[in-house]
C-alpha positions in Angstrom: 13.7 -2.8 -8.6 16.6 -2.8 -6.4 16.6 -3.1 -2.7 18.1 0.4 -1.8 15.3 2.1 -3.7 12.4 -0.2 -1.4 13.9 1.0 1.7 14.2 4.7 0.6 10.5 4.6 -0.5 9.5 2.9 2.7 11.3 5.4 4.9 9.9 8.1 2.7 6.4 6.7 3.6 7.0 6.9 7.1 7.7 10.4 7.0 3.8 10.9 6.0 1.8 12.0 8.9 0.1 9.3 11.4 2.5 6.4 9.8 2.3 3.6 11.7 3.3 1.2 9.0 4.4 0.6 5.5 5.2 -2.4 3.5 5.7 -3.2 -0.6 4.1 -6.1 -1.4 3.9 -8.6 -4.4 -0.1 -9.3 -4.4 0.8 -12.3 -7.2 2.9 -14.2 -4.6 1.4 -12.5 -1.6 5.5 -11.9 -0.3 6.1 -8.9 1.0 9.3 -7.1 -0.4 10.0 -4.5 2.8 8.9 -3.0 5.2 9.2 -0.6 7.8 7.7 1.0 11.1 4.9 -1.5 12.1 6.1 -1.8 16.0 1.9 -1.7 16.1 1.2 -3.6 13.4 1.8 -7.3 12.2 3.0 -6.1 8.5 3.1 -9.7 7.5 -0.6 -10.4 8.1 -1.4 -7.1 6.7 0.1 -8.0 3.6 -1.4 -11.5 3.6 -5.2 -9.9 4.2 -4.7 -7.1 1.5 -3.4 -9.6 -1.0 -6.4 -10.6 -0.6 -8.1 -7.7 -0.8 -6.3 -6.9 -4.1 -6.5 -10.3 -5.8 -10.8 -10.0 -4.7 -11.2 -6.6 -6.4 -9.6 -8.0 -9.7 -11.7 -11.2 -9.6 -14.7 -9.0 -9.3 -13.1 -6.5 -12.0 -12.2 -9.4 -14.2 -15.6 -10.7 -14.0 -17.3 -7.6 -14.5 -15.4 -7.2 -17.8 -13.7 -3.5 -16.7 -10.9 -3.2 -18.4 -9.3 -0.7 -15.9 -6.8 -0.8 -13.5 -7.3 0.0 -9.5 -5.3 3.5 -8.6 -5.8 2.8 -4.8 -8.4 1.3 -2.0 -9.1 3.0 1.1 -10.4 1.1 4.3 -11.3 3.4 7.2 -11.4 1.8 10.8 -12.6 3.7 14.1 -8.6 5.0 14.7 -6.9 4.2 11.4 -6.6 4.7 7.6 -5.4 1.7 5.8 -4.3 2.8 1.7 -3.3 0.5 -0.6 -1.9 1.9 -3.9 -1.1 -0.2 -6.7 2.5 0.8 -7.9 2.2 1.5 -11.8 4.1 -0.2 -14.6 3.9 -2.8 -12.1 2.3 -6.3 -12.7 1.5 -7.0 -9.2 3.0 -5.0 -6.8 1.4 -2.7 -4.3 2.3 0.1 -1.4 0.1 -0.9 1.9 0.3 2.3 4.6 -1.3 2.1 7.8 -2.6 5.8 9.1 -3.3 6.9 12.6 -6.7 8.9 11.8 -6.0 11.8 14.5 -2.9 13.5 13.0 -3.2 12.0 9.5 -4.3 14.3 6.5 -5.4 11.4 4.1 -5.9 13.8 0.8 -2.0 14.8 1.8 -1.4 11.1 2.5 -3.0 10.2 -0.9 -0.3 12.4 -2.8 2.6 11.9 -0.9 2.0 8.5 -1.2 1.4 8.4 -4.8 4.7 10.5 -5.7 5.9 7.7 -3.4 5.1 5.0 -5.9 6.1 6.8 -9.2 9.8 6.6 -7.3 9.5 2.9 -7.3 9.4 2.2 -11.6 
């Protein structure tokens, strides 16, 4: 995955309604590999606490025995939408947007999201 195709995805994600913030991150490592808006956000420790987030859910999955993958996690604050989506044909790499709830659509944001991630492979 080259570096010109990150940004483009990135800036594509800004373009969804309510964007505050996008980043691609490597949950294996926990590095993030871009990012872009986020003048309201710390994408870094965003990153850091949904790697963690990520690497909890597979734990649990893992010791579950479900032998599925995740598609995407939704966490809903008072103001915000925060949507992780695992990027397929990926080992361990997943798109973390941050919504502002009052002009966000999040079904929209769901899909433009996830024709976001089919760019990225």
């Amino acid at each position: 995955m080259n570096s010109a195709k990150v940004k483009a995805a990135l800036d594509e994600a800004m373009t969804i309604d309510g964007a505050l913030g996008v980043c691609l991150v490597d949950y294996q490592s926990g590095m993030t590999l871009g990012t872009a808006g986020g003048e309201e956000l710390n994408l870094e420790m965003e990153a850091a606490g949904n790697t963690e987030v990520v690497r909890s859910k597979m734990r649990v999955m893992g010791a579950l025995g479900l032998q599925d993958r995740i598609e995407d996690v939704l966490i809903t604050l008072g103001n915000q939408y925060h949507l992780i989506r695992m990027v397929k044909g990926t080992d361990s790499l997943f798109l973390y947007l941050a919504l502002s709830k009052g002009p966000a659509n999040l079904g929209m944001a769901k899909y433009q999201l996830s024709g976001i991630e089919q760019k990225l492979v």
